[in-house]
N, CA, C and O atoms as a CHARMM CRD file, in Angstrom:
* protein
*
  228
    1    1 UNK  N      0.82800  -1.19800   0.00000 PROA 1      0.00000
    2    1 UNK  CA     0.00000   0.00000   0.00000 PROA 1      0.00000
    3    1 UNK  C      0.87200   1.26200   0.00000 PROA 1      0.00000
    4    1 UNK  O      0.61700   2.23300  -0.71300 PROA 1      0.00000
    5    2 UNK  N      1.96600   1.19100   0.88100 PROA 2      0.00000
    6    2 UNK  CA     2.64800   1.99600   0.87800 PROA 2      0.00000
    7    2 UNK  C      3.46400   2.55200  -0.72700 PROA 2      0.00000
    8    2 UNK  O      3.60800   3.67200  -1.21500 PROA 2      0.00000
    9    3 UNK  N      3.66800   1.85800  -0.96000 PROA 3      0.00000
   10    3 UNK  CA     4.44300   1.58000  -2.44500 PROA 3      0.00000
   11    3 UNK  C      3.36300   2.77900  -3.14800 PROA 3      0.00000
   12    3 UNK  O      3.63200   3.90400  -3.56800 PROA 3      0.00000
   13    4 UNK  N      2.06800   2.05800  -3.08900 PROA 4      0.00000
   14    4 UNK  CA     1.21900   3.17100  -4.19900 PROA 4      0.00000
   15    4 UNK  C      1.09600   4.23000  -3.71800 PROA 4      0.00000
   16    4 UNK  O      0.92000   5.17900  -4.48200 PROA 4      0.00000
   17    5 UNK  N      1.13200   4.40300  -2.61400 PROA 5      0.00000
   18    5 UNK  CA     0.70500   6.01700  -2.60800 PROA 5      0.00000
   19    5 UNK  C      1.74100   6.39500  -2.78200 PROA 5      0.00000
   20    5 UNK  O      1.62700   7.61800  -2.86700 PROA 5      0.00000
   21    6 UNK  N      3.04200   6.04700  -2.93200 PROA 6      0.00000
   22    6 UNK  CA     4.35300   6.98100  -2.99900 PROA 6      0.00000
   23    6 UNK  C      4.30700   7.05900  -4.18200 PROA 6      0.00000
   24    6 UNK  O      5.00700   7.89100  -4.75900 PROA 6      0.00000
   25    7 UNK  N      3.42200   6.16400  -4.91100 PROA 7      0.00000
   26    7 UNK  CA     3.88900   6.22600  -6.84200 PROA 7      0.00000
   27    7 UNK  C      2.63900   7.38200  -7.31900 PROA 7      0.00000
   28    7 UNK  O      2.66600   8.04600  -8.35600 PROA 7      0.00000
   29    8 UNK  N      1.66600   7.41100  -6.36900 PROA 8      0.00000
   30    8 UNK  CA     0.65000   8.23800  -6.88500 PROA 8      0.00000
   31    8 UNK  C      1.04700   9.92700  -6.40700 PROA 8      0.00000
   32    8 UNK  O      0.26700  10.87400  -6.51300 PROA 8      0.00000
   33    9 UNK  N      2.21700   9.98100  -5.95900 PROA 9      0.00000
   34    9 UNK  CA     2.62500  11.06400  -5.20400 PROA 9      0.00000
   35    9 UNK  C      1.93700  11.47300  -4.02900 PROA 9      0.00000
   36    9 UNK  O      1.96400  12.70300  -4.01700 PROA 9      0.00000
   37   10 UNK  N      1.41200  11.09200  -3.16600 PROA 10     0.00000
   38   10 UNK  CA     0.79400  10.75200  -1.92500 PROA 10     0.00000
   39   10 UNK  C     -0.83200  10.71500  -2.27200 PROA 10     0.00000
   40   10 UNK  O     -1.42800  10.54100  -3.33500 PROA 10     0.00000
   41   11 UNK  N     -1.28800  10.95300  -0.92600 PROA 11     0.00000
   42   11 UNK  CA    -2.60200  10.99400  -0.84200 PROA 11     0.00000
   43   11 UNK  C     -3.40600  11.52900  -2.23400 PROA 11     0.00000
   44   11 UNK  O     -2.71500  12.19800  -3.00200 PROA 11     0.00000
   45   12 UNK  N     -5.00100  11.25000  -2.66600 PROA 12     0.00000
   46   12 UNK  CA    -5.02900  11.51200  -3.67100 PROA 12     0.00000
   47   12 UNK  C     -5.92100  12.85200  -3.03800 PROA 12     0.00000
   48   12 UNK  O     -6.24600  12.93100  -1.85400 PROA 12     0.00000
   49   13 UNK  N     -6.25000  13.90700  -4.11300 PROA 13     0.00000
   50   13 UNK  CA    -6.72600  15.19500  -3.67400 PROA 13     0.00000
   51   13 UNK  C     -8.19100  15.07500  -3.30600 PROA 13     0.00000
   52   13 UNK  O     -8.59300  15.85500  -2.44300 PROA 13     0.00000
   53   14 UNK  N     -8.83600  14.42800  -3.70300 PROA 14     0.00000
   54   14 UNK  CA    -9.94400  14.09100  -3.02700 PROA 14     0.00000
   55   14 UNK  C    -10.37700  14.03000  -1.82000 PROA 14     0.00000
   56   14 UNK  O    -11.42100  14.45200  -1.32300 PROA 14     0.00000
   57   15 UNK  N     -9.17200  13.26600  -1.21400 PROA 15     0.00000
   58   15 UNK  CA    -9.14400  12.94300  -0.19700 PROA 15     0.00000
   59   15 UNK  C     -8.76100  14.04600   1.08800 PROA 15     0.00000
   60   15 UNK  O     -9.08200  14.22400   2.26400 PROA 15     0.00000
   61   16 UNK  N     -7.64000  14.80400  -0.20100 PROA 16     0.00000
   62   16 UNK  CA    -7.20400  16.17800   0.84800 PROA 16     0.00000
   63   16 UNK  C     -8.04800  16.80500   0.96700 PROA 16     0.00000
   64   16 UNK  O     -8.21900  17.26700   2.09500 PROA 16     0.00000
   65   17 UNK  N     -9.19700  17.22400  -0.30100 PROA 17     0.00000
   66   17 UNK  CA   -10.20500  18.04900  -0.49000 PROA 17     0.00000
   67   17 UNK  C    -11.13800  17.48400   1.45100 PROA 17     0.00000
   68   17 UNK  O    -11.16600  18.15800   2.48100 PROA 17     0.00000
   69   18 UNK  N    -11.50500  16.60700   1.29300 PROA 18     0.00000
   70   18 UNK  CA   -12.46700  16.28200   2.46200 PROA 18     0.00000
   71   18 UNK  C    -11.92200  16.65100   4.07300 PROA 18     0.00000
   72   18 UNK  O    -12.38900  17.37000   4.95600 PROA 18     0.00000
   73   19 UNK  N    -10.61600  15.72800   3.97800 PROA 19     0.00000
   74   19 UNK  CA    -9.93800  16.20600   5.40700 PROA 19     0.00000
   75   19 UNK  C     -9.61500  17.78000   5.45300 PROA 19     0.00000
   76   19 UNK  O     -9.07700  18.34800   6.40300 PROA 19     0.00000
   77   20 UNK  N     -9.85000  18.11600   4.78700 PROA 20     0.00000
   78   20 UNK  CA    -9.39900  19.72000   5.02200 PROA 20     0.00000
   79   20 UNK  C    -10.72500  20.13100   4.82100 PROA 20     0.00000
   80   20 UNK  O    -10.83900  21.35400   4.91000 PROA 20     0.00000
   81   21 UNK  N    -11.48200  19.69400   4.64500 PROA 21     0.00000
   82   21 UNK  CA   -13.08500  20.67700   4.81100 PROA 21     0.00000
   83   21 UNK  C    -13.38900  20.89400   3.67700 PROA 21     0.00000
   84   21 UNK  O    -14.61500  20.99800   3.67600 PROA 21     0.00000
   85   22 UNK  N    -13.02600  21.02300   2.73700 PROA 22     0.00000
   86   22 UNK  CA   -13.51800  21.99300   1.06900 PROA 22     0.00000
   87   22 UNK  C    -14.84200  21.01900   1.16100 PROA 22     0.00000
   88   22 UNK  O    -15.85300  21.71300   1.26900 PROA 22     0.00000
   89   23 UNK  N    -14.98200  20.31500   1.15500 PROA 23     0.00000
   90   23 UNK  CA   -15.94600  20.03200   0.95600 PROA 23     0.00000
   91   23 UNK  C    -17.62200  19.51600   1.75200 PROA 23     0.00000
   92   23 UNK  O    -18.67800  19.03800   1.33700 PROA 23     0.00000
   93   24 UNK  N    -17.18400  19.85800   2.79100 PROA 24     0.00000
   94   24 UNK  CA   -17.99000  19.19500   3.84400 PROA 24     0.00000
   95   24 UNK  C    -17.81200  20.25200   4.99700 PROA 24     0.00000
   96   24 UNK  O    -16.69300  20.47000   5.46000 PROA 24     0.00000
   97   25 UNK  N    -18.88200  20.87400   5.43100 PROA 25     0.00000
   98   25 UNK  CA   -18.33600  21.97100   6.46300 PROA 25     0.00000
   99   25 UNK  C    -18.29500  21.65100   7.70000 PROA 25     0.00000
  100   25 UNK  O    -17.85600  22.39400   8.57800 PROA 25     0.00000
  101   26 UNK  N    -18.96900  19.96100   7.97100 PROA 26     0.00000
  102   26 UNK  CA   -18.36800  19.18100   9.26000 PROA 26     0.00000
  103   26 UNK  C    -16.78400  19.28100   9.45100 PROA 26     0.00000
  104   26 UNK  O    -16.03100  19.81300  10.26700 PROA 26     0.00000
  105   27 UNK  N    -16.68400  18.68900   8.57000 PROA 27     0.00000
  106   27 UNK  CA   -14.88400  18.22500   8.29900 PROA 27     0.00000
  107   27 UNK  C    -14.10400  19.41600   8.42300 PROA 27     0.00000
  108   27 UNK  O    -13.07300  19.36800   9.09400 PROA 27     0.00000
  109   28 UNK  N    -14.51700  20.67600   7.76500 PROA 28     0.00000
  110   28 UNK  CA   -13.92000  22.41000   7.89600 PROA 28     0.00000
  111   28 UNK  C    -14.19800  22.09800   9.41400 PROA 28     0.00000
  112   28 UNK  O    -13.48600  21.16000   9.77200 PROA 28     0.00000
  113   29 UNK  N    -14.83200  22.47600  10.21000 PROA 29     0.00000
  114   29 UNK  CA   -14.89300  22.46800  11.99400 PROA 29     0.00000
  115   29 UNK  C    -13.90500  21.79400  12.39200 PROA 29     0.00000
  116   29 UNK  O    -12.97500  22.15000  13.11600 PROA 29     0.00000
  117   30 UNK  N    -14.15600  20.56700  11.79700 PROA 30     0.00000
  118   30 UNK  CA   -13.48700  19.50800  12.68100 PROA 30     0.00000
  119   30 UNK  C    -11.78000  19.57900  12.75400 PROA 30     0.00000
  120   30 UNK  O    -10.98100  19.59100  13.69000 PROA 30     0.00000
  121   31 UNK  N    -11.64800  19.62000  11.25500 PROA 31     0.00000
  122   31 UNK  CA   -10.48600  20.41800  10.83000 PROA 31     0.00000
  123   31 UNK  C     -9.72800  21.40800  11.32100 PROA 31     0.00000
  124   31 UNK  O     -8.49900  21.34600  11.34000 PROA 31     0.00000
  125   32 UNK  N    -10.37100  22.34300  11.73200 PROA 32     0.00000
  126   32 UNK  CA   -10.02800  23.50900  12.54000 PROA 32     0.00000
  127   32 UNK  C     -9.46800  23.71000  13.69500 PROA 32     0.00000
  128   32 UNK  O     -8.48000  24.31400  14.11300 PROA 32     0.00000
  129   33 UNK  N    -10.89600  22.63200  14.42000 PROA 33     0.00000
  130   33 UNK  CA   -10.34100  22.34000  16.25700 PROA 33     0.00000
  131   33 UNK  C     -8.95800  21.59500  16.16300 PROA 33     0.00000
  132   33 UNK  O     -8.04900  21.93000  16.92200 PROA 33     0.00000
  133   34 UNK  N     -8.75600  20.39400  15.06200 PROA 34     0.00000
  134   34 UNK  CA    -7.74200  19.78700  15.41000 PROA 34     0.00000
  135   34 UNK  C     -6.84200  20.64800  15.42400 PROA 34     0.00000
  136   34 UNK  O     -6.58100  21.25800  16.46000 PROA 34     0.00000
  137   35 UNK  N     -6.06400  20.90700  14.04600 PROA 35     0.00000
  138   35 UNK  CA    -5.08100  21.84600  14.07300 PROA 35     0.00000
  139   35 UNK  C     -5.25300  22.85100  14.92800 PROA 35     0.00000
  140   35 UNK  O     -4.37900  23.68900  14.70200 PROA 35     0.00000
  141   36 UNK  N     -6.10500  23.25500  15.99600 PROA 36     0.00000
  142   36 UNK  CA    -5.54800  24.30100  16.84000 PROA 36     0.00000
  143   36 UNK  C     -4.96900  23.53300  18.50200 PROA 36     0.00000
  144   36 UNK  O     -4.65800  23.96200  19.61300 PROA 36     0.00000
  145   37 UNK  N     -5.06700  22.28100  17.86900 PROA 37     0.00000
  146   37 UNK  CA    -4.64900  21.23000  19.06100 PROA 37     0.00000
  147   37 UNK  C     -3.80200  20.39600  18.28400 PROA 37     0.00000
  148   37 UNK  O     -4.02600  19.23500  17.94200 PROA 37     0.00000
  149   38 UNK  N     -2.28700  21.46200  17.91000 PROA 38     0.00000
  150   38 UNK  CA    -1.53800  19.98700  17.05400 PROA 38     0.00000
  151   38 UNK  C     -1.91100  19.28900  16.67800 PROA 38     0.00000
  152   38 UNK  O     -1.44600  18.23800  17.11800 PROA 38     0.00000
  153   39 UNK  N     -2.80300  19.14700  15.80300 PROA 39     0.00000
  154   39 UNK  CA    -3.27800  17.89900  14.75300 PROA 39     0.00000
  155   39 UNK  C     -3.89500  16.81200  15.59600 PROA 39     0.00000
  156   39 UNK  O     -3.84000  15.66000  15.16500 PROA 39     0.00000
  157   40 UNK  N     -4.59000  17.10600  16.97600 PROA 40     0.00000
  158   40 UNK  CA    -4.81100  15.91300  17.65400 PROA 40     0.00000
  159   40 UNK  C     -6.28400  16.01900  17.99000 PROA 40     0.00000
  160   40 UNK  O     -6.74900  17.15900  17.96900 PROA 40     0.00000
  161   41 UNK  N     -6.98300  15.15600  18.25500 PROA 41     0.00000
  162   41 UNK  CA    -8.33900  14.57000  18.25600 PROA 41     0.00000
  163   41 UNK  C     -8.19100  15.39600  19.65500 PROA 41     0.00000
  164   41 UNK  O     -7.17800  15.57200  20.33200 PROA 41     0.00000
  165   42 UNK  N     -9.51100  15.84200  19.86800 PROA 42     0.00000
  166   42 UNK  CA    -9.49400  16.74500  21.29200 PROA 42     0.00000
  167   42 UNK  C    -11.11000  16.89000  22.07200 PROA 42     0.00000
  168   42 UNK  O    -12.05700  16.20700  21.68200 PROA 42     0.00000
  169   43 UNK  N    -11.18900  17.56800  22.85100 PROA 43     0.00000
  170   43 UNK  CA   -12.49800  17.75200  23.58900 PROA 43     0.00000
  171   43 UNK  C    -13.64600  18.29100  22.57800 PROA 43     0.00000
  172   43 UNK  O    -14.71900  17.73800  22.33400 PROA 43     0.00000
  173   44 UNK  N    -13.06600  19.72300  21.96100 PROA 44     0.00000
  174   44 UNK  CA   -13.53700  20.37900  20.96600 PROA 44     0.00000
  175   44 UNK  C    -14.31900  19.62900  19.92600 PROA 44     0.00000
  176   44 UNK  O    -15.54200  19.50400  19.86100 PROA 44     0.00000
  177   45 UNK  N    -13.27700  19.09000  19.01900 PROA 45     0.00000
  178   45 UNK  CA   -13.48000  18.17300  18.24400 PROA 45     0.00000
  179   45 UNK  C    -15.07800  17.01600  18.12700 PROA 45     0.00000
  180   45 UNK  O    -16.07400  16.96000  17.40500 PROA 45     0.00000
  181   46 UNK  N    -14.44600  16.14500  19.46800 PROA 46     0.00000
  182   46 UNK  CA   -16.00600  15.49000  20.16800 PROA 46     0.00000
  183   46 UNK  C    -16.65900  15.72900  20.36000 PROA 46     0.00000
  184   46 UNK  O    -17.63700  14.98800  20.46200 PROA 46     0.00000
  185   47 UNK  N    -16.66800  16.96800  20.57300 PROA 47     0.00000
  186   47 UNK  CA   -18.57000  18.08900  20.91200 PROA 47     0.00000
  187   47 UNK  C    -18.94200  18.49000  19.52400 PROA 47     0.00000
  188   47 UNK  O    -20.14600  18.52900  19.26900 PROA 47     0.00000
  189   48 UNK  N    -17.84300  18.87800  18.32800 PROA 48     0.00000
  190   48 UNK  CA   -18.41600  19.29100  17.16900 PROA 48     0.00000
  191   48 UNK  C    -19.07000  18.04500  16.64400 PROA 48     0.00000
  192   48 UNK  O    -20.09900  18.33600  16.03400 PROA 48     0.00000
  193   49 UNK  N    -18.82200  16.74900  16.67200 PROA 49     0.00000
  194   49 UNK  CA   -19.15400  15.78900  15.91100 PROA 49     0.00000
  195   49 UNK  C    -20.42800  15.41400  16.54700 PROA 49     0.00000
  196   49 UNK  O    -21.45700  15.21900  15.90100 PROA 49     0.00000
  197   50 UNK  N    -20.31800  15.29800  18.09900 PROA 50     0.00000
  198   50 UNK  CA   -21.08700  14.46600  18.75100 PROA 50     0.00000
  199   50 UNK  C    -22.69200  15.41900  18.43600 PROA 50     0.00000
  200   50 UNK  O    -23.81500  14.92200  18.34300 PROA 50     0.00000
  201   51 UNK  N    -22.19900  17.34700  18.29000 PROA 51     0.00000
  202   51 UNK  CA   -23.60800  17.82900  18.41500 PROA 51     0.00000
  203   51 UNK  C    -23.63900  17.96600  16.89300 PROA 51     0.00000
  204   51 UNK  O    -24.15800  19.04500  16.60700 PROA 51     0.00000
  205   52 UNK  N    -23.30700  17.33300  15.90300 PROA 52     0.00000
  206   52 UNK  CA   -23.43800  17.32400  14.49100 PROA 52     0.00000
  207   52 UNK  C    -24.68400  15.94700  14.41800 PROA 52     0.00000
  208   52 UNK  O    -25.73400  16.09900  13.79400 PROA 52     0.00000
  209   53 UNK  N    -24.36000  14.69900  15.12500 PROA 53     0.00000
  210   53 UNK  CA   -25.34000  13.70300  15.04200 PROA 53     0.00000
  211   53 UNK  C    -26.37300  13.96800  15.94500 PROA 53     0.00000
  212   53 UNK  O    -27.36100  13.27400  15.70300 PROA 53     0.00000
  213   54 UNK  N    -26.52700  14.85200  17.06500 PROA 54     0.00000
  214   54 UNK  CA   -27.26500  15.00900  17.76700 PROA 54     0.00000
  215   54 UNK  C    -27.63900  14.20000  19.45000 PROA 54     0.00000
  216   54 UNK  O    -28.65900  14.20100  20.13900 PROA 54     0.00000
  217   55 UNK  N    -26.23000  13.55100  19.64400 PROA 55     0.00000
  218   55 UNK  CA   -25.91200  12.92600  20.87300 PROA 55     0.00000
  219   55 UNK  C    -25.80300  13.89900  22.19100 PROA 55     0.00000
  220   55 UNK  O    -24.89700  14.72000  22.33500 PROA 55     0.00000
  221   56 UNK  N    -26.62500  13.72900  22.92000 PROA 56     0.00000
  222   56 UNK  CA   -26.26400  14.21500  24.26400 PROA 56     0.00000
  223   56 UNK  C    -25.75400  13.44000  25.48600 PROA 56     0.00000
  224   56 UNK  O    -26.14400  12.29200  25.70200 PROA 56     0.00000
  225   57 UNK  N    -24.68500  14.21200  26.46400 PROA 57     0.00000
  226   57 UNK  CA   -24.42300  13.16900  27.40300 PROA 57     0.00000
  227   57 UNK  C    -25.06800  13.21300  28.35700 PROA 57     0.00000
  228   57 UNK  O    -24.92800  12.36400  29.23700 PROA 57     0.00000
């Protein structure tokens, strides 16, 4: 697996398109909180998603 994505020159843009939000304005949020928490899954993060499906604790 590794092999192809190095031959496809990494990730394909599609894919960047989504994790970076362009296309989905969940993913823009989600996106956001991380990188303002070193790229890491965070409190923020879990409340944007969790009140995106409509889960309460």
């Amino acid at each position: 697996m590794k092999q192809m994505v190095q031959k496809a020159g990494g990730l394909p843009s599609a894919g960047n398109r989504l994790c970076s939000g362009e296309t989905d304005p969940l993913f823009a949020r989600l996106h956001a909180s991380c990188e303002a928490h070193q790229r890491l899954w965070n409190a923020e993060a879990e409340s944007i998603l969790l009140t995106h499906f409509g889960v309460t604790a």
